[in-house]
mmCIF file of the N, C-alpha and C atoms, coordinates in Angstrom:
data_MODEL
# 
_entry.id   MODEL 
# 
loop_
_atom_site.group_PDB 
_atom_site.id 
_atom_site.type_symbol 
_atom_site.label_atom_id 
_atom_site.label_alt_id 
_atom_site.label_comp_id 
_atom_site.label_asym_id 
_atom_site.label_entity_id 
_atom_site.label_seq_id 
_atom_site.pdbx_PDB_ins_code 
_atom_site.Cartn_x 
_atom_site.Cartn_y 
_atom_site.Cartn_z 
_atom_site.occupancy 
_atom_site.B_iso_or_equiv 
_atom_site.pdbx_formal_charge 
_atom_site.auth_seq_id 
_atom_site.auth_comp_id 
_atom_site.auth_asym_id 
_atom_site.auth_atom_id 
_atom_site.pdbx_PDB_model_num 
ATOM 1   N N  . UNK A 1 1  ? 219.506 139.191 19.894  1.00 0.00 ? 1  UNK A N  1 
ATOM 2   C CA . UNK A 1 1  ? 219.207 139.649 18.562  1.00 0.00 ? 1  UNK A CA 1 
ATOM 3   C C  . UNK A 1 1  ? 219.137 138.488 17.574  1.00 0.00 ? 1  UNK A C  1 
ATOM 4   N N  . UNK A 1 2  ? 219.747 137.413 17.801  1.00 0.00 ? 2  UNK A N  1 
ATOM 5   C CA . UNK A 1 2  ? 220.209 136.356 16.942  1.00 0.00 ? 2  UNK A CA 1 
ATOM 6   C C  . UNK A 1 2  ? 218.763 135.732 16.930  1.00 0.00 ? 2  UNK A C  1 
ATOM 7   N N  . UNK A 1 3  ? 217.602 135.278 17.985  1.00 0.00 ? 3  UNK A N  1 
ATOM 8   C CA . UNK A 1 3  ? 216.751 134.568 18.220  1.00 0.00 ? 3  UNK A CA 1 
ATOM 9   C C  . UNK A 1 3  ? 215.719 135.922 17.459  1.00 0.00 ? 3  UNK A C  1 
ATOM 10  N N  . UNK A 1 4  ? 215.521 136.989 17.333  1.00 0.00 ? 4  UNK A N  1 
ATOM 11  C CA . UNK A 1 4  ? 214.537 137.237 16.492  1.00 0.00 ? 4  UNK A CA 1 
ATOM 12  C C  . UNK A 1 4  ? 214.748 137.430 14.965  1.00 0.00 ? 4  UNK A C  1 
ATOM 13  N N  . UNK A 1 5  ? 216.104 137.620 14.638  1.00 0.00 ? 5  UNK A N  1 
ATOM 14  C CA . UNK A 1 5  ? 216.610 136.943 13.297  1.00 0.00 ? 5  UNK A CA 1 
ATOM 15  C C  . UNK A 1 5  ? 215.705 135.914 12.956  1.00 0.00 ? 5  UNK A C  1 
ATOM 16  N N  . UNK A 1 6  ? 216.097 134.745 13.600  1.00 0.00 ? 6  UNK A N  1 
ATOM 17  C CA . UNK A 1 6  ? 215.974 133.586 13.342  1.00 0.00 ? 6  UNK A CA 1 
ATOM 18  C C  . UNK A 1 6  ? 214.222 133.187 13.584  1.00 0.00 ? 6  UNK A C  1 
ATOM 19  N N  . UNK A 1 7  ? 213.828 134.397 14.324  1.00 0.00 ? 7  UNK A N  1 
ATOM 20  C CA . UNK A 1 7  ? 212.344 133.873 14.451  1.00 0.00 ? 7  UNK A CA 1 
ATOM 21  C C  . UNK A 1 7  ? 211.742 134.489 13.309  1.00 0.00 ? 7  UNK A C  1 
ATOM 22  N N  . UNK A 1 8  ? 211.962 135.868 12.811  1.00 0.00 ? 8  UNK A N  1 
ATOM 23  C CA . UNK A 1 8  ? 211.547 136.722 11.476  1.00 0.00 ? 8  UNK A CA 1 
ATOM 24  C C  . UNK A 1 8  ? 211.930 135.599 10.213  1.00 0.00 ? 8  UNK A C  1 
ATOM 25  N N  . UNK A 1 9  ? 212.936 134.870 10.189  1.00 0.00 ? 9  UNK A N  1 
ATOM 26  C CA . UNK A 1 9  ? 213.249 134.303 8.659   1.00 0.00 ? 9  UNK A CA 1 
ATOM 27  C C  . UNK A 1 9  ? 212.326 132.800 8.955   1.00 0.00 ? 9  UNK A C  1 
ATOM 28  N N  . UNK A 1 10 ? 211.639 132.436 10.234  1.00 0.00 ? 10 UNK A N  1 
ATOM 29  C CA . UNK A 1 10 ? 211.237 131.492 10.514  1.00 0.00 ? 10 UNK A CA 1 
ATOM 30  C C  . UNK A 1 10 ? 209.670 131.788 9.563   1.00 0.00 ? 10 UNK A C  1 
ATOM 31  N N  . UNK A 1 11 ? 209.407 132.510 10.499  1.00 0.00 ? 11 UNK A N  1 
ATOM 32  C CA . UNK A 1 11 ? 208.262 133.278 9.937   1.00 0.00 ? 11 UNK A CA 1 
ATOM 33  C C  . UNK A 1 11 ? 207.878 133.802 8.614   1.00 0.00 ? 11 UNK A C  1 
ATOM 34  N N  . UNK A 1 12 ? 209.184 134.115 8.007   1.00 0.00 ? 12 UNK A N  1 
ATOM 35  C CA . UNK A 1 12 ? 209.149 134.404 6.316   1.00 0.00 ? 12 UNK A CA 1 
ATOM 36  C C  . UNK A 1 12 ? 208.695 133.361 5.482   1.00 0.00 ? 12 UNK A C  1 
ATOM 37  N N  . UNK A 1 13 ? 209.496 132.503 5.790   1.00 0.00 ? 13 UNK A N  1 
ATOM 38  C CA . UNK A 1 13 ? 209.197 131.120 5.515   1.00 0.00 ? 13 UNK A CA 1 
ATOM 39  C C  . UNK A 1 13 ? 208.560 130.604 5.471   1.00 0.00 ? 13 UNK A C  1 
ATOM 40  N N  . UNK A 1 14 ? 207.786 130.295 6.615   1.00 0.00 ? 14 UNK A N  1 
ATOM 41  C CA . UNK A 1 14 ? 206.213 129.812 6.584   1.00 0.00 ? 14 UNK A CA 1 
ATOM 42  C C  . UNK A 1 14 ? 205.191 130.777 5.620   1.00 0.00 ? 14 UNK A C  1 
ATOM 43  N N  . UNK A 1 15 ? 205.248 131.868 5.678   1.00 0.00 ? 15 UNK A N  1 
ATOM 44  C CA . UNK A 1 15 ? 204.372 132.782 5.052   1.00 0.00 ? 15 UNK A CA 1 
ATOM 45  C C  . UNK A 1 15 ? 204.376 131.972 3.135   1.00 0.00 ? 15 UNK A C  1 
ATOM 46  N N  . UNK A 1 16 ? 205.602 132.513 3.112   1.00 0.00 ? 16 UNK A N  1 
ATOM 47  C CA . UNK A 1 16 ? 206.280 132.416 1.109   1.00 0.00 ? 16 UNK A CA 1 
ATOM 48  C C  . UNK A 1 16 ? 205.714 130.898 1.238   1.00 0.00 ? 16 UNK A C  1 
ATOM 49  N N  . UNK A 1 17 ? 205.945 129.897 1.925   1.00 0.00 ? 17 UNK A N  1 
ATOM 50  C CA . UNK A 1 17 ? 205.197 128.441 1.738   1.00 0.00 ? 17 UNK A CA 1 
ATOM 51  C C  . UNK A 1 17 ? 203.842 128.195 1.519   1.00 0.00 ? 17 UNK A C  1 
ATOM 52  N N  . UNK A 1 18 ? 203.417 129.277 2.705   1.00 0.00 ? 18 UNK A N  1 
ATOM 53  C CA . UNK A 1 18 ? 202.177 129.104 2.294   1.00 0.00 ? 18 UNK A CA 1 
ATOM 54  C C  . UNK A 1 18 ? 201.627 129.492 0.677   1.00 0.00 ? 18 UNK A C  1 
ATOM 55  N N  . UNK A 1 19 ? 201.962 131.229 0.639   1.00 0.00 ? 19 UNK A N  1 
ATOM 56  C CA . UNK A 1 19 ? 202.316 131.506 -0.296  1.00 0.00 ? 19 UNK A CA 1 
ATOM 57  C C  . UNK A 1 19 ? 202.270 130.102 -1.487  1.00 0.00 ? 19 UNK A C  1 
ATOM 58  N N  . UNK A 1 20 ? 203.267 129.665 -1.590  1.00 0.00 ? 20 UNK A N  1 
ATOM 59  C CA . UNK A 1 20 ? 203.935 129.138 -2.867  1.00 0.00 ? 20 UNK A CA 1 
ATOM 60  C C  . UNK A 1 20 ? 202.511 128.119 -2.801  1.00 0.00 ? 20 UNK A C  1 
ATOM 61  N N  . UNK A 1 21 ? 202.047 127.205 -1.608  1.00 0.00 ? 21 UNK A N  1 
ATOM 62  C CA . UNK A 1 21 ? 200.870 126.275 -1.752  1.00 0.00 ? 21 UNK A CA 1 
ATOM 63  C C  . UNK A 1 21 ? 199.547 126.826 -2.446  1.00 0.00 ? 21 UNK A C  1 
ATOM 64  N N  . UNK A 1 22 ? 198.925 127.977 -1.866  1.00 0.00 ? 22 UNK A N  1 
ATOM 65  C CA . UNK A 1 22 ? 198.233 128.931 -2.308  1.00 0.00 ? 22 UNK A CA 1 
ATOM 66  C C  . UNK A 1 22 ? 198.268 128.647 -4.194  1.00 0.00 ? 22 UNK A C  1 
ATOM 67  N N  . UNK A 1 23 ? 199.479 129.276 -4.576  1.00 0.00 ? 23 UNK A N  1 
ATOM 68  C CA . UNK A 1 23 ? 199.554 129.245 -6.306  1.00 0.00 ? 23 UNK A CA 1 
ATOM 69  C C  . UNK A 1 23 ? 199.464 127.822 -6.683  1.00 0.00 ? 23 UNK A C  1 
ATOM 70  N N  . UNK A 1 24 ? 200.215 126.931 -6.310  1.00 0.00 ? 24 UNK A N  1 
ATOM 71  C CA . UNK A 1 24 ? 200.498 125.865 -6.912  1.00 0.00 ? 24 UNK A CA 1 
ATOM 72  C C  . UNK A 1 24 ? 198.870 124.799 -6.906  1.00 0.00 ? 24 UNK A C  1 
ATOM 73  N N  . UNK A 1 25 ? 198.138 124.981 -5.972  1.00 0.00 ? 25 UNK A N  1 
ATOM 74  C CA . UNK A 1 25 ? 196.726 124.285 -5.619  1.00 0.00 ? 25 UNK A CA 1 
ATOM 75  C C  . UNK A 1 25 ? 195.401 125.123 -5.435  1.00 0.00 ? 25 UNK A C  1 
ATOM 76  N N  . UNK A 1 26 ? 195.742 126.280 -6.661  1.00 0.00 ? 26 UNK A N  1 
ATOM 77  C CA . UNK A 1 26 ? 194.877 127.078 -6.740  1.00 0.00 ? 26 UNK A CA 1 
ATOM 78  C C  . UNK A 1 26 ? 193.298 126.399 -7.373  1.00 0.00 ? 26 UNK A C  1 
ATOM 79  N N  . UNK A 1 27 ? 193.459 126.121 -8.249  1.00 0.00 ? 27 UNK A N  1 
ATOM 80  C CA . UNK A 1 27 ? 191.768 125.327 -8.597  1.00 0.00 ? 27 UNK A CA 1 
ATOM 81  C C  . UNK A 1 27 ? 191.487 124.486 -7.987  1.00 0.00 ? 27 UNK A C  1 
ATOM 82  N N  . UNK A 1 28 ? 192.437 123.336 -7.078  1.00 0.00 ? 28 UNK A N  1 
ATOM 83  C CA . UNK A 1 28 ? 191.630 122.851 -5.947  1.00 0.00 ? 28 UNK A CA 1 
ATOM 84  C C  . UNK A 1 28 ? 191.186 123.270 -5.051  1.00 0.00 ? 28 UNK A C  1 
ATOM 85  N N  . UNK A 1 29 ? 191.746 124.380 -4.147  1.00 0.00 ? 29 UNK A N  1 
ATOM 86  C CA . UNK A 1 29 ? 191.618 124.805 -2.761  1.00 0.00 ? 29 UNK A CA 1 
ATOM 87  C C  . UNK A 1 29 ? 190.324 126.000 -3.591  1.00 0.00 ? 29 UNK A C  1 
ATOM 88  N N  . UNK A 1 30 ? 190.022 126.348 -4.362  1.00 0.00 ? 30 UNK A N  1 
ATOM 89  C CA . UNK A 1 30 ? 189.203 126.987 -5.144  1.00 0.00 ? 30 UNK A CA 1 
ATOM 90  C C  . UNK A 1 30 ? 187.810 126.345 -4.956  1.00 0.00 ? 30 UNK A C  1 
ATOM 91  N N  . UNK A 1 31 ? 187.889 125.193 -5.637  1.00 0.00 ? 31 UNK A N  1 
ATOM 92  C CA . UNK A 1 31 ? 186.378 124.388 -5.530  1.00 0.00 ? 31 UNK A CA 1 
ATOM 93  C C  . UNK A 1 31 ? 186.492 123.524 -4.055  1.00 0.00 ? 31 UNK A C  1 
ATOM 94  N N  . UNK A 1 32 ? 186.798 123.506 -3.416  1.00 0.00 ? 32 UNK A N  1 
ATOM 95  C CA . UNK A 1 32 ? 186.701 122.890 -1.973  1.00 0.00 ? 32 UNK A CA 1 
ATOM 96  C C  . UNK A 1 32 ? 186.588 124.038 -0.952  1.00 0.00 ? 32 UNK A C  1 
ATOM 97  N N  . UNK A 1 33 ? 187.019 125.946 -1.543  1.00 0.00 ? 33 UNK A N  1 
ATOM 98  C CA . UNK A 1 33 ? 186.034 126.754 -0.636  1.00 0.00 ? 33 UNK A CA 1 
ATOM 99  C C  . UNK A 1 33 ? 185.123 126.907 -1.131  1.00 0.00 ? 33 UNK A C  1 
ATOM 100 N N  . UNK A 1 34 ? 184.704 126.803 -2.217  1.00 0.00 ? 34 UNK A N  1 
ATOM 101 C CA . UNK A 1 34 ? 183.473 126.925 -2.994  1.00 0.00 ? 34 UNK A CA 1 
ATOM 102 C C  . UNK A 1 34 ? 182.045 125.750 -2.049  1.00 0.00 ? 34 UNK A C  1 
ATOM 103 N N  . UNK A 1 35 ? 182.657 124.475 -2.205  1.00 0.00 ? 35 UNK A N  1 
ATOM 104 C CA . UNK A 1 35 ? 181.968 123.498 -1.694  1.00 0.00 ? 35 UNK A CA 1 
ATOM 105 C C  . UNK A 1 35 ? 181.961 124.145 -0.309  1.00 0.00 ? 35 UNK A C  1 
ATOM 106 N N  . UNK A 1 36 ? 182.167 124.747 0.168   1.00 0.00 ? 36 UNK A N  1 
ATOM 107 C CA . UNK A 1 36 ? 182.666 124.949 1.853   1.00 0.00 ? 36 UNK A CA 1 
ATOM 108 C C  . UNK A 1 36 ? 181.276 125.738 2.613   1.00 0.00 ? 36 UNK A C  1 
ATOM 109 N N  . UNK A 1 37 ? 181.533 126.522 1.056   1.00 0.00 ? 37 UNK A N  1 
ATOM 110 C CA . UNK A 1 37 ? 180.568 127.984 1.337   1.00 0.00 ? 37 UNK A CA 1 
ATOM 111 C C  . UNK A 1 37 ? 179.320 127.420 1.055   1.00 0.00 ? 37 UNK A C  1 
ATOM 112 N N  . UNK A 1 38 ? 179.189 126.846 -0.036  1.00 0.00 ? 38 UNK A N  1 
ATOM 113 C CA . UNK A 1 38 ? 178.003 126.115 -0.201  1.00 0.00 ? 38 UNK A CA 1 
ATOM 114 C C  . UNK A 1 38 ? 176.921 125.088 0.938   1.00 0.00 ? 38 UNK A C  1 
ATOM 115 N N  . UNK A 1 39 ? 177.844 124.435 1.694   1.00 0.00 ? 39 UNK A N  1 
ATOM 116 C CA . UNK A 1 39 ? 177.549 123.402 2.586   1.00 0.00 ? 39 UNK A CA 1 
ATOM 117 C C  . UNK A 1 39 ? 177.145 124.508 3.727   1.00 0.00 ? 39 UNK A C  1 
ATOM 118 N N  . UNK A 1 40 ? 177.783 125.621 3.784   1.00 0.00 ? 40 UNK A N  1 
ATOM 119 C CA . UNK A 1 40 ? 177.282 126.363 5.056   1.00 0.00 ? 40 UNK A CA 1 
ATOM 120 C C  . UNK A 1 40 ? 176.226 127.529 5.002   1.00 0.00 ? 40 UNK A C  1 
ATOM 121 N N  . UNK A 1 41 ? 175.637 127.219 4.054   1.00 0.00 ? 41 UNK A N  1 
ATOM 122 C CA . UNK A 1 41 ? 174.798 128.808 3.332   1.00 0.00 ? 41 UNK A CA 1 
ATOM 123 C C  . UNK A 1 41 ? 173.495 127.586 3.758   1.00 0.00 ? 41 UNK A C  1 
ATOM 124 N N  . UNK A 1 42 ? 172.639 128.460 4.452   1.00 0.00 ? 42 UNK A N  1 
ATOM 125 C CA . UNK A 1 42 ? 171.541 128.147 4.641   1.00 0.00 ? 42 UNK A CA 1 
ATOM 126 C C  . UNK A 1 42 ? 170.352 128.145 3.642   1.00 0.00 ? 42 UNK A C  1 
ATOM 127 N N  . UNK A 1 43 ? 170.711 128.850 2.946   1.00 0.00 ? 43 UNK A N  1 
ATOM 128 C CA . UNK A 1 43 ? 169.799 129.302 1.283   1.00 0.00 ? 43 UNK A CA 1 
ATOM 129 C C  . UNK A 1 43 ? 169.847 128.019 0.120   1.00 0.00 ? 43 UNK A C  1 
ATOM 130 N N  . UNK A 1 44 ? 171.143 127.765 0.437   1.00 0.00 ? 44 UNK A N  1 
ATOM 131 C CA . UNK A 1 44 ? 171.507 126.659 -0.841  1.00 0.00 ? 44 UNK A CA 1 
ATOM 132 C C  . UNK A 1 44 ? 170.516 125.508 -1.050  1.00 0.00 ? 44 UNK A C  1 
ATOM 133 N N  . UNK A 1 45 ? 170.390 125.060 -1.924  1.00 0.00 ? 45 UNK A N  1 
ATOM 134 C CA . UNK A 1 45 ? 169.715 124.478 -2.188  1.00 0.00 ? 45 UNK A CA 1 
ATOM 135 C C  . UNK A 1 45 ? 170.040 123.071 -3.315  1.00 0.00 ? 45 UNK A C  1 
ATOM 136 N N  . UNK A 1 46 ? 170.505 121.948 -3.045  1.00 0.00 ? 46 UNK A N  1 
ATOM 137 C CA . UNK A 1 46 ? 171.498 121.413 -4.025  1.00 0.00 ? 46 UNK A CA 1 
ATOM 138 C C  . UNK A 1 46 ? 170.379 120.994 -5.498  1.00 0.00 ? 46 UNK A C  1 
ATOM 139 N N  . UNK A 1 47 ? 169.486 120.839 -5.252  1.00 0.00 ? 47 UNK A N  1 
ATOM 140 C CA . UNK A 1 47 ? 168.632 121.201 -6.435  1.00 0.00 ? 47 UNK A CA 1 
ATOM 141 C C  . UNK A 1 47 ? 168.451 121.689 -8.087  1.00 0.00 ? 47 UNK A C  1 
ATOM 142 N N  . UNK A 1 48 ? 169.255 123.477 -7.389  1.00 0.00 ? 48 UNK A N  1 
ATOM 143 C CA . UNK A 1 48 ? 169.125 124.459 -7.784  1.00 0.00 ? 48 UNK A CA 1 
ATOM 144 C C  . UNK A 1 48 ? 170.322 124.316 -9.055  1.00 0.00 ? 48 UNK A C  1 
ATOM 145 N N  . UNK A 1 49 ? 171.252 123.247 -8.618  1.00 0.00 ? 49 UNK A N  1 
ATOM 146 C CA . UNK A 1 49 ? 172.456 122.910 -9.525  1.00 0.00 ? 49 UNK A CA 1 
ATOM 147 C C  . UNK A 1 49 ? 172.216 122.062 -10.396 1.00 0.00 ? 49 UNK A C  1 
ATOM 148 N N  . UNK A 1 50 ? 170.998 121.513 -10.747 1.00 0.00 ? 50 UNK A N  1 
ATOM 149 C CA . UNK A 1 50 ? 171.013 120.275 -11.922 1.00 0.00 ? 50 UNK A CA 1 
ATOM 150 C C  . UNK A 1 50 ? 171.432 121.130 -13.201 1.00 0.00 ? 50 UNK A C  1 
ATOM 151 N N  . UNK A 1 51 ? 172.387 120.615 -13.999 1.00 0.00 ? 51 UNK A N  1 
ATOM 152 C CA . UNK A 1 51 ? 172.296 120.767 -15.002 1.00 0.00 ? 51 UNK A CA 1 
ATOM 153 C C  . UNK A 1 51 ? 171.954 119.755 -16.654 1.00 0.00 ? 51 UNK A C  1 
ATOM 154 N N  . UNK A 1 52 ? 172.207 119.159 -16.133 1.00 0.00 ? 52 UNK A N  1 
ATOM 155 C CA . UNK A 1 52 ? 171.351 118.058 -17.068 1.00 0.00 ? 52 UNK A CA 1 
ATOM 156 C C  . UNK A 1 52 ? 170.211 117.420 -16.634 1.00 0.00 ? 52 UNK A C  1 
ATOM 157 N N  . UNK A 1 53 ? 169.305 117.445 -17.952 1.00 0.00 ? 53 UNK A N  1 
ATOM 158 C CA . UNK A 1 53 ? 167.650 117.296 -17.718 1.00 0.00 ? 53 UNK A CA 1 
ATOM 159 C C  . UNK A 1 53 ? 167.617 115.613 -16.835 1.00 0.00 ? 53 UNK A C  1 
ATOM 160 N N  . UNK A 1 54 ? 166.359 115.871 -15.974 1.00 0.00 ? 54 UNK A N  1 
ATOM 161 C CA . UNK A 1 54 ? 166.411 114.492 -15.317 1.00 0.00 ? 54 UNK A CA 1 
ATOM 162 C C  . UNK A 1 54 ? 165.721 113.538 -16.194 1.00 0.00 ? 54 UNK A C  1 
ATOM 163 N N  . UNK A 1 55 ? 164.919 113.921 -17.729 1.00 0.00 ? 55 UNK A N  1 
ATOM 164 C CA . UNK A 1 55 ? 164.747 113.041 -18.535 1.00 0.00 ? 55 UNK A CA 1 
ATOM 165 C C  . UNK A 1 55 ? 165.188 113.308 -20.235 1.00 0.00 ? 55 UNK A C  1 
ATOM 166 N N  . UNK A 1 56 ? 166.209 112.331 -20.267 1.00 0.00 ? 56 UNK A N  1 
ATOM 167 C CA . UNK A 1 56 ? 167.063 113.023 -21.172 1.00 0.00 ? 56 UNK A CA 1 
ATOM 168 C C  . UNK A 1 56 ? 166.426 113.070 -22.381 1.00 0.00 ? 56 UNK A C  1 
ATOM 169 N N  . UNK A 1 57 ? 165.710 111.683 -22.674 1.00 0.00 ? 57 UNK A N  1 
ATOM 170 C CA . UNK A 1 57 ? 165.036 111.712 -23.598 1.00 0.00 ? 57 UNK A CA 1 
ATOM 171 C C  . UNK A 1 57 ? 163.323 111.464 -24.155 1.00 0.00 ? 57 UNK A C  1 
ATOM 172 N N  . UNK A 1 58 ? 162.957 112.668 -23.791 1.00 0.00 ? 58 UNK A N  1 
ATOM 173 C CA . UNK A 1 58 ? 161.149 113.331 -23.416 1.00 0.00 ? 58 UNK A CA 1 
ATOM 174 C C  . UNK A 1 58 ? 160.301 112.763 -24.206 1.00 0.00 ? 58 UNK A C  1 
ATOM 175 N N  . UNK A 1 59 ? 160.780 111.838 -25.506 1.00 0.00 ? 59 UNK A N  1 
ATOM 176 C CA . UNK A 1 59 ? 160.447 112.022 -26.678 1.00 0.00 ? 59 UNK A CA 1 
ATOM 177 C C  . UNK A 1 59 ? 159.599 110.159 -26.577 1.00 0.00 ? 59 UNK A C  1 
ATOM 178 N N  . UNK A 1 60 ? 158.522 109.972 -26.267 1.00 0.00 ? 60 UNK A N  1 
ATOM 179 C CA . UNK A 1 60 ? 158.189 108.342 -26.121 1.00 0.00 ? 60 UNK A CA 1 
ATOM 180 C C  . UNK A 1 60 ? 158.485 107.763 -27.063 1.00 0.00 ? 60 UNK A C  1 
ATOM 181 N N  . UNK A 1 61 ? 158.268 108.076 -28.611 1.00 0.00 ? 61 UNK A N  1 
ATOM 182 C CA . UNK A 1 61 ? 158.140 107.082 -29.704 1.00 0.00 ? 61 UNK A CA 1 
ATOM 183 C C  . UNK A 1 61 ? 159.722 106.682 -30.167 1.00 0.00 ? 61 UNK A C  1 
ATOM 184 N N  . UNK A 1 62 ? 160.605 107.574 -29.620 1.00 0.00 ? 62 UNK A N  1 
ATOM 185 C CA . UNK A 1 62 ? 162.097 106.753 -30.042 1.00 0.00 ? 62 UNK A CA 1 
ATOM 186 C C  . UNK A 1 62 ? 162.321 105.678 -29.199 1.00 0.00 ? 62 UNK A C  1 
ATOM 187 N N  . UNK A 1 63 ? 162.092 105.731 -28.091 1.00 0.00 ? 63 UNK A N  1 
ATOM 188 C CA . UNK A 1 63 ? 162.382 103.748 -27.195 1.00 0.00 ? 63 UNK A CA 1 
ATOM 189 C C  . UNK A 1 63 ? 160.983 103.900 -26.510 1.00 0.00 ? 63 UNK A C  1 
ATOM 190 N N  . UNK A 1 64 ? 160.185 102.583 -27.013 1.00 0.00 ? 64 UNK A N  1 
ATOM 191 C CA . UNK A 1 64 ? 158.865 102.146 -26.790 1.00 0.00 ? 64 UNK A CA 1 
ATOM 192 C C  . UNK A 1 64 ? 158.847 101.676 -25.464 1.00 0.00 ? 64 UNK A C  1 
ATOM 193 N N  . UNK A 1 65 ? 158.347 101.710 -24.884 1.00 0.00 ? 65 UNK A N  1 
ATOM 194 C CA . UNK A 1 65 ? 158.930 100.864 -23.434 1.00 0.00 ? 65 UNK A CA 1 
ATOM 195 C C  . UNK A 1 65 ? 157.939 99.650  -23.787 1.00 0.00 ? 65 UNK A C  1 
ATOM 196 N N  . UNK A 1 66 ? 159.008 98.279  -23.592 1.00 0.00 ? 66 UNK A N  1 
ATOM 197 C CA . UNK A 1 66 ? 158.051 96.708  -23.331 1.00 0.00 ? 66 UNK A CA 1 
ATOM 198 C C  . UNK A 1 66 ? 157.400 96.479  -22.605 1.00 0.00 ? 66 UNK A C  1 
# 
């Protein structure tokens, strides 16, 4: 009886740890399944994520080019 005591509070343990890692490294382990899912989605497209323009500034007559 003593050895499944000891294997149940073994087991508690590990769980609540995990547990406790889970909360404590929540916005990392967050964007690294994010990246996870991304890298394995056949659809994705890294493209599709620009958010800043690839020419920032469209405008010729503010810098002349030499």
């Amino acid at each position: 009886m003593a050895a499944i005591t000891s294997a149940v509070i073994a087991i508690a343990g590990v769980i609540l740890g995990w547990i406790a890692i889970e909360i404590a490294c929540k916005p990392c382990l967050e964007k690294g399944r994010e990246a996870i899912d991304r890298s394995l989605n056949p659809d994705y497209d890294p493209d599709d994520d620009l958010q800043a323009p690839l020419n920032p500034n469209p405008d010729p007559q503010s810098h002349p080019v030499l």
